[in-house]
N, C-alpha and C positions, 0 to 999 in steps of 0.2 A: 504494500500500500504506500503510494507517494503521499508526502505532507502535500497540505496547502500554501502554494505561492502567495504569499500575503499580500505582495504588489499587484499579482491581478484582480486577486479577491476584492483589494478596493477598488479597482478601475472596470471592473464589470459587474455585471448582474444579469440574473436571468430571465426569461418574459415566460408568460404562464405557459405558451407550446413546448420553452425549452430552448430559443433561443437565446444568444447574448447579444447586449444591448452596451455601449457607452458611450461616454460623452463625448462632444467636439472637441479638438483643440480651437485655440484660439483667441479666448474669453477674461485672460486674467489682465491684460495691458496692451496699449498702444488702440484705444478702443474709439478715437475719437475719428480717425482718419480711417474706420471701418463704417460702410453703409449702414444704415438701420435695416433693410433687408439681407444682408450680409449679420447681423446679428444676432438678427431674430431666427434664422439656419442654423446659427452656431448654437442656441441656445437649444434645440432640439435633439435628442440622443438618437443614435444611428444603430443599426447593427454592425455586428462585427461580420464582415464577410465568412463564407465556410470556410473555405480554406486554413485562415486563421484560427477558424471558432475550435478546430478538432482541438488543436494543442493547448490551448486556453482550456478547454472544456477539462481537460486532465490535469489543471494546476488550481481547479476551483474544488472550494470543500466538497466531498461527497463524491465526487467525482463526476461531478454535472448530473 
């Protein structure tokens, strides 16, 4: 049994089918010379592609 990676643990979560979900980059500074529709995208969580999700999925508690 692999521990849980704790740095992904906070950077994702999971949606009730079982996918993974996180947030934009983008949002902490230099926020003024960004669109307000450029913002209001950024402020919206994305999934993580599959590709990425398998590896992710096996460093989340439980094992996703």
């Amino acid at each position: 049994m692999q521990k849980t990676k704790k740095s992904i643990a906070k950077r994702f979560k999971f949606t009730g089918s079982g996918k993974l979900v996180r947030r934009s980059p983008g949002m902490r500074h230099l926020l003024s010379r960004k669109t307000r529709k450029q913002k209001r995208r950024l402020g919206q969580a994305k999934l993580v592609s599959e590709t990425h999700a398998d590896s992710f999925r096996k460093s989340m508690p439980f094992g996703g």
